[in-house]
C-alpha positions in Angstrom: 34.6 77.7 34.7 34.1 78.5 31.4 33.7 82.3 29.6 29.8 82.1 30.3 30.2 81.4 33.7 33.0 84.4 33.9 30.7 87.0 32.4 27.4 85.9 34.4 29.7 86.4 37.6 30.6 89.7 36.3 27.4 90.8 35.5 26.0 89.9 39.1 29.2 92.2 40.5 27.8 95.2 38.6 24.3 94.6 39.5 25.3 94.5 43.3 27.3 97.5 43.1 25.5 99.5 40.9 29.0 99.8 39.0 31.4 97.3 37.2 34.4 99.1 39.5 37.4 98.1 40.9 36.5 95.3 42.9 34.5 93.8 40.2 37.1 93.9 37.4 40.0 92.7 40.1 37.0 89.5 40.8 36.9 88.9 37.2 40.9 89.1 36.9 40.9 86.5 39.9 38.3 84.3 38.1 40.4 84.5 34.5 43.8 83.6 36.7 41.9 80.9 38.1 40.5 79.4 34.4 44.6 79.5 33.0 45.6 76.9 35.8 45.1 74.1 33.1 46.2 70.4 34.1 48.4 68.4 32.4 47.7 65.3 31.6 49.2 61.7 32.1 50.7 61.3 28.1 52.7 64.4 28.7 55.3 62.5 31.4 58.3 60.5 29.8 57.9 57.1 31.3 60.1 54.2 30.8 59.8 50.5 30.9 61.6 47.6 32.7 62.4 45.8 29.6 64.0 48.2 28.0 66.0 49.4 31.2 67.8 46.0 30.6 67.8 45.4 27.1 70.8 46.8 25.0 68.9 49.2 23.3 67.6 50.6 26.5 70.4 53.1 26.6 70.0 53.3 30.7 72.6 52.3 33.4 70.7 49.8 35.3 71.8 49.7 39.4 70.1 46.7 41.3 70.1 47.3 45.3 71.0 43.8 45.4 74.0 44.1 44.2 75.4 46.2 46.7 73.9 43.5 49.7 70.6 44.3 49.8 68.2 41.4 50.9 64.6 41.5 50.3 63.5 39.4 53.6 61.9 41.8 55.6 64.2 41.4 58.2 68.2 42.0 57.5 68.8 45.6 57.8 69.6 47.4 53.6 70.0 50.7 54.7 74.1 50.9 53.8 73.3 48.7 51.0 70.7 51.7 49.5 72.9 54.3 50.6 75.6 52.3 48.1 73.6 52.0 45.6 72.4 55.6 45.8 76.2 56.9 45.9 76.5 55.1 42.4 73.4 55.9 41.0 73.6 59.4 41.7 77.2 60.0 40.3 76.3 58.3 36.8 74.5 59.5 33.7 71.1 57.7 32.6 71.2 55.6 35.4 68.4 53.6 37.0 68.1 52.5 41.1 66.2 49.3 40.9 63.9 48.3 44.0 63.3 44.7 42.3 60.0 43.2 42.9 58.9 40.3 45.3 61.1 41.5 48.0 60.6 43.3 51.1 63.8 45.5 52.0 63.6 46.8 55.6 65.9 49.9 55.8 66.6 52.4 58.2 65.4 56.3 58.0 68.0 57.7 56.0 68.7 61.0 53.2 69.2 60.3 49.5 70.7 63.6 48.6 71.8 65.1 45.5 72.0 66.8 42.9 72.7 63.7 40.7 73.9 63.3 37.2 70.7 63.6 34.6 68.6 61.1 33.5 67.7 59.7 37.1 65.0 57.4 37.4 64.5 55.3 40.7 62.3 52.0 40.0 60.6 51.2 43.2 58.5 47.7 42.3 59.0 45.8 45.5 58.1 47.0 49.2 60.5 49.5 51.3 59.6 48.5 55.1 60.3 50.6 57.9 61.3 49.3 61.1 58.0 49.5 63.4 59.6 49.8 66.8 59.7 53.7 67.9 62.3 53.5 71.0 64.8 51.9 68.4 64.6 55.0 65.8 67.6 57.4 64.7 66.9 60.4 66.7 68.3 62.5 64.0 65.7 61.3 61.9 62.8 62.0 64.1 60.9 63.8 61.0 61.6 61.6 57.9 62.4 58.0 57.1 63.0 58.1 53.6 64.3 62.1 52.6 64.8 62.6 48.7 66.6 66.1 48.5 68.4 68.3 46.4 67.2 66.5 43.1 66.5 68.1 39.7 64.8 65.7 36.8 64.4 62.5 38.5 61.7 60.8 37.9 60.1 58.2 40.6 58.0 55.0 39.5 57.0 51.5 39.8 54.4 49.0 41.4 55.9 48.9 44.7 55.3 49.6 47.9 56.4 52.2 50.7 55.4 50.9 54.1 56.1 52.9 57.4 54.7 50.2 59.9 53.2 53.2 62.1 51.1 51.4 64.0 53.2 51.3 67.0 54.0 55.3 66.3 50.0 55.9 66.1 49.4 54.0 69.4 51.8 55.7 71.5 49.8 59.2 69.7 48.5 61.5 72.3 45.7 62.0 69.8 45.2 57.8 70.5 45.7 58.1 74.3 45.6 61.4 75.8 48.3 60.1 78.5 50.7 60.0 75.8 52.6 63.1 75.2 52.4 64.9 71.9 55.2 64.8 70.0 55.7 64.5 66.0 56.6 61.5 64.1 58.6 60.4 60.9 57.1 61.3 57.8 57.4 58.3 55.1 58.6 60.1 51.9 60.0 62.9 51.7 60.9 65.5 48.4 62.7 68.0 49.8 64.4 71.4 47.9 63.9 69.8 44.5 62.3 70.8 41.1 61.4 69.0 38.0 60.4 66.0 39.8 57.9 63.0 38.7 56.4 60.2 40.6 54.1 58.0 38.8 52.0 55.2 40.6 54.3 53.7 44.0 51.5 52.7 46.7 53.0 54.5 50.1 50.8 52.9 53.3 50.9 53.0 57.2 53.5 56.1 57.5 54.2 57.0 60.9 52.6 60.1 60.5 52.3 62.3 57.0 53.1 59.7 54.2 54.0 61.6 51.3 55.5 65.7 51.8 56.4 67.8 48.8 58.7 70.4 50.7 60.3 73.5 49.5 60.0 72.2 45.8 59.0 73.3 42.6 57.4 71.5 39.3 56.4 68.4 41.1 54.0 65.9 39.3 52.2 63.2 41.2 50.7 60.5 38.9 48.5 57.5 39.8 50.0 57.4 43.6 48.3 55.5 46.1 48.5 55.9 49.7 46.7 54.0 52.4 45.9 54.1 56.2 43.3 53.4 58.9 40.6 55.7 59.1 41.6 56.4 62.9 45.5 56.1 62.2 46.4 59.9 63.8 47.8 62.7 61.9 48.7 60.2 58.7 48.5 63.3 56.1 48.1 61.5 52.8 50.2 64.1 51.0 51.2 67.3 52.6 52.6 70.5 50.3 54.3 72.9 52.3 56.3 75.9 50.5 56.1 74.3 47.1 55.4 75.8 43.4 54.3 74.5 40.5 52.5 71.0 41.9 50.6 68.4 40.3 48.5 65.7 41.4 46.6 63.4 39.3 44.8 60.7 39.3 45.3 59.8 43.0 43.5 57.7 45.6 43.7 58.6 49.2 42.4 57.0 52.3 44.0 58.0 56.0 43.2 59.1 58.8 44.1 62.7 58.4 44.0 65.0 55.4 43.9 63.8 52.1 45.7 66.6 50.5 46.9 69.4 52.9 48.5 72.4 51.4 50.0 74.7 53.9 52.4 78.0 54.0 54.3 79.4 50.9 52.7 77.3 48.5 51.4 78.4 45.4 50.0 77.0 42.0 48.8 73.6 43.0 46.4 71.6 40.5 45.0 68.4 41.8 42.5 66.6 39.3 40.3 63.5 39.6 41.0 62.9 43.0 39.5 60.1 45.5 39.5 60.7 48.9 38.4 58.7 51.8 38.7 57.8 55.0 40.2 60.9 55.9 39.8 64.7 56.9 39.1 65.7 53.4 40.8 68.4 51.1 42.3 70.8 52.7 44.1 73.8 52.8 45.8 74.8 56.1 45.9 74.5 58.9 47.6 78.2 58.6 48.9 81.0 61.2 49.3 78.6 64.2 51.2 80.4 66.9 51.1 83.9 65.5 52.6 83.1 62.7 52.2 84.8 58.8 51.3 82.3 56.3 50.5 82.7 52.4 48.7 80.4 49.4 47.6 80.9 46.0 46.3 79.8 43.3 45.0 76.0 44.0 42.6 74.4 41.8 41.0 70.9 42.7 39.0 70.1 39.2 36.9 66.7 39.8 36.9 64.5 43.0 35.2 61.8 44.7 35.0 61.8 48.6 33.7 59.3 50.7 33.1 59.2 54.7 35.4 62.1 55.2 35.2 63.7 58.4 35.5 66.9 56.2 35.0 67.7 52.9 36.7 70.3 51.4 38.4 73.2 53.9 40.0 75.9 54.7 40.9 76.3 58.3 43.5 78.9 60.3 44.2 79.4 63.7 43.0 82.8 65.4 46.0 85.4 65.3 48.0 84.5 62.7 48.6 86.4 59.4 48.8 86.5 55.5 46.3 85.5 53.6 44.7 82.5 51.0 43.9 83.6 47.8 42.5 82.5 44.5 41.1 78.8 44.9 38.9 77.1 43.2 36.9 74.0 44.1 35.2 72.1 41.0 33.3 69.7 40.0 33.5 67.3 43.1 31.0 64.5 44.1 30.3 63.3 48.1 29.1 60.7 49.8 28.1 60.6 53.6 30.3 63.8 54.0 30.9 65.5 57.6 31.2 69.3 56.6 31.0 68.8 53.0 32.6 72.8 52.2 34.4 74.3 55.7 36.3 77.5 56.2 37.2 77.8 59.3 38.9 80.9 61.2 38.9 79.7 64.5 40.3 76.4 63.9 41.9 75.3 67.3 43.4 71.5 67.6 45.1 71.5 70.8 44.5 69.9 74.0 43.7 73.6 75.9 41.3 76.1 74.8 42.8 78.6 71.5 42.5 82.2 72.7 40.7 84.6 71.2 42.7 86.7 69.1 41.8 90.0 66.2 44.3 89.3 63.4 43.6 86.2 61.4 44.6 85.0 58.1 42.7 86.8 55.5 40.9 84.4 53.0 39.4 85.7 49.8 38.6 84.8 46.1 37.6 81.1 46.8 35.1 79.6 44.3 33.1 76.3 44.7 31.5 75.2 41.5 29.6 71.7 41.2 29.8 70.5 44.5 26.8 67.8 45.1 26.1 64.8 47.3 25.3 63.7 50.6 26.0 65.1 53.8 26.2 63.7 57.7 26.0 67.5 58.8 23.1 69.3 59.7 25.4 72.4 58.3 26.4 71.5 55.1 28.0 74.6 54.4 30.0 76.4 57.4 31.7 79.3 56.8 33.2 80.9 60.2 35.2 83.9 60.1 36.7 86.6 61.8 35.0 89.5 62.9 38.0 91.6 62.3 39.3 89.8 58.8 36.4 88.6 57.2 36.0 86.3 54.4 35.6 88.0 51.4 34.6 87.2 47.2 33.4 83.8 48.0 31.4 82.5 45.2 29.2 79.4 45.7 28.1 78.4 42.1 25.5 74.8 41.6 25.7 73.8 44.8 23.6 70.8 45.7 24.1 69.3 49.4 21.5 66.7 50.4 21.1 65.1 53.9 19.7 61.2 53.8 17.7 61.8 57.0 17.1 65.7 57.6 17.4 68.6 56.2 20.6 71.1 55.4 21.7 74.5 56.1 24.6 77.0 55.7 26.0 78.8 58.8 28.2 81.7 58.3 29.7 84.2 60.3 31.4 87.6 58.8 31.7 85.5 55.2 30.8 88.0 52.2 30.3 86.6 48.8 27.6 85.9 46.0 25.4 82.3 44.6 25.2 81.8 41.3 23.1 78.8 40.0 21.2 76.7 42.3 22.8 76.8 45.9 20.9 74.4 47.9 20.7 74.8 51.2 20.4 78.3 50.5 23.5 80.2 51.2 21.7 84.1 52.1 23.7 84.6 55.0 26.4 85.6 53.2 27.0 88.8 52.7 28.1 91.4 50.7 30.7 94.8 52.3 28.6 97.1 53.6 25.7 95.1 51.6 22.7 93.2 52.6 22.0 92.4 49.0 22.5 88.7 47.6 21.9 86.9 44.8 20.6 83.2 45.3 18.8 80.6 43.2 19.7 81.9 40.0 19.1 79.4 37.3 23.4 79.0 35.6 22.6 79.1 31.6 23.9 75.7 30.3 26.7 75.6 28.2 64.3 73.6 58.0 62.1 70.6 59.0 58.9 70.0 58.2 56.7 70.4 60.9 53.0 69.2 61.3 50.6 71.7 62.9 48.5 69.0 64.0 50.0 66.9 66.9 
């Protein structure tokens, strides 16, 4: 969104209201907040190598989990043997866990809890293995297998693997059989109450349920991290934020069978770029307010993505009587293929077994921009916006907008959604409106230049 962009907006504002105003300069100060969420990029993390974890120059403490018992087999049981190696990792200074490659260490869930002496890097480059039998898991584990907490400057990397073997967990789902009851399930990897944190390129696959949380956290930076599960594995978040500052992620590819990215309550400042998504439930934000409850985000920016086959595309959805509000996002520059619901916000989102009742309060959503959204939809309605009658959506800015459907044609729905189109918006988005307004502007031509709980069970 560059200046241009900002002043065209403006300038539609004041020709809608006859007046710059209030509203139009607090728009513009939304739009300018929005612009100075700039990523970093991947030169600016430290990284270190292998070789020179070992060599004498490397200056690092090097602690092997084998040395402490571990077997990489797939079968003999490491969790005491990491926990070991974690006490003595933790307690020295430039120190290094080592997760050698070629092995496959099954271990137990189990919490890896600091704070730790400085200089922490863990070196994951062969494949943690969960056990894969349910009935045999550590009920005071039900939510996390592997929980990272209380950390400060510890940097995570490596070519390895983190494997939940959820597909036991995922059969005995009641989203997979609705004879099952619902019940949650152990999230893979877990960064809990931590800051300055850096993971850079570990695959994490087949979680039980959400693979990868970033809890209660601030200045977290995701590089390069893969994460992989069937398209119809159920409720297999890729990775979930929940009351986290300060987050990165970069340079990620995502496939499950849930949310790519899910960013829920208490979060605030979270920049994804060049994001792939697919299979999965798309981008989204929420779900918020479940239960009555008051929920808050800001300031999230996705700049450049790629999804494919996603049930939806990018969203916004909160349940009917909840509170708070989402504010300041920005969705940019983001390609689709064969997209159910490419751009969603949904205020009556319900995912439960019964019917959601209808309810006044809702979570206000406001100053949400979508910028250079194209590609091909499986929806008839390529743009949905469905809000509350009593908390309308408000300052939504569509801006080149270009939905196509391979065998029919497009439209936007909207219900109690206010904003303004800038640029081509195609399908047209004139159902939106303005407060107390029946004026829009369409088909411009843009100048160039204390656990973790899913909501979802």
């Amino acid at each position: 969104m560059d200046k241009l962009f900002m002043l065209s907006v403006l300038g539609l504002f004041i020709a809608v209201y006859g007046v710059a105003g209030n509203m139009a300069y607090d728009n513009m100060g939304m739009l300018g907040e929005l612009e100075s969420l700039d990523m970093e990029e991947e030169n600016d993390v430290d990284l270190f190598e292998i070789p020179s974890l070992t060599s004498e120059r490397g200056n690092k403490v090097l602690v092997n989990v084998e040395s402490f018992g571990a077997v990489g087999d797939g079968v003999s049981d490491n969790t005491q043997a990491f926990l070991k190696a974690w006490e003595t990792v933790c307690s020295t200074p430039k120190s290094v866990l080592l997760v050698p490659p070629g092995g496959r260490y099954l271990v137990n869930a189990a919490r890896f809890e600091g704070p730790c002496q400085s200089n922490l890097v863990i070196q994951i480059d062969g494949t943690l293995v969960a056990p894969d039998e349910p009935k045999q898991w550590d009920p005071k584990f039900s939510r996390a297998w592997l929980d990272f907490s209380k950390l400060n400057g510890v940097l995570f990397q490596g070519n390895g693997v983190i494997d939940g073997s959820g597909s036991k967990w995922w059969a005995a789902s009641c989203k997979k059989d609705k004879s099952n009851p619902c019940k949650g399930a152990p999230s893979a990897f877990t960064i809990d109450s931590s800051q300055a944190i850096k993971i850079k390129g570990i695959t994490i696959q087949n979680s039980q349920q959400m693979h990868f949380v970033i809890s209660r956290s601030h200045s977290v930076r995701v590089y390069g991290v893969q994460v992989t599960a069937p398209g119809d594995s159920p409720n297999t978040d890729g990775i979930h934020i929940t009351q986290s500052t300060d987050v990165i992620l970069q340079d990620c590819k995502i496939g499950t069978g849930d949310d790519c990215v899910s960013i829920v309550n208490g979060s605030s400042n979270i920049k994804m770029k060049r994001i792939f998504c697919g299979p999965g439930h798309g981008i989204s934000i929420g779900s918020l307010g479940k239960d009555n409850s008051k929920a808050v985000v800001t300031s999230v920016v996705l700049d450049t993505a790629y999804l494919r086959e996603t049930t939806n595309g990018l969203r916004i959805k909160t349940w009917q009587g909840g509170s708070g509000y989402v504010r300041g996002v920005r969705f940019q520059d983001v390609k689709m293929e064969d997209v159910s619901n490419p751009i969603i916000i949904d205020q009556f989102y319900c995912d439960s077994p019964t019917t959601c009742q209808n309810q006044t309060s809702a979570v206000n959503i406001t100053q949400v921009v979508f910028r250079n959204i194209s590609g091909t939809t499986k929806s008839e309605k390529a743009m949905k916006f469905a809000c509350s009658d009593t908390v309308p959506c408000s300052n939504i800015i569509l801006s080149n907008i270009n939905l196509e459907k391979k065998d029919g044609t497009v439209e936007t729905y909207c219900h109690s959604a206010q904003g303004i189109g800038y640029g081509t918006i195609h399908p047209s988005a004139d159902c939106l409106k303005f407060q107390d307004k029946d004026y829009i502007l369409m088909d411009q031509t843009e100048p160039t230049s204390q656990h973790i709980v899913h909501t979802e069970l």
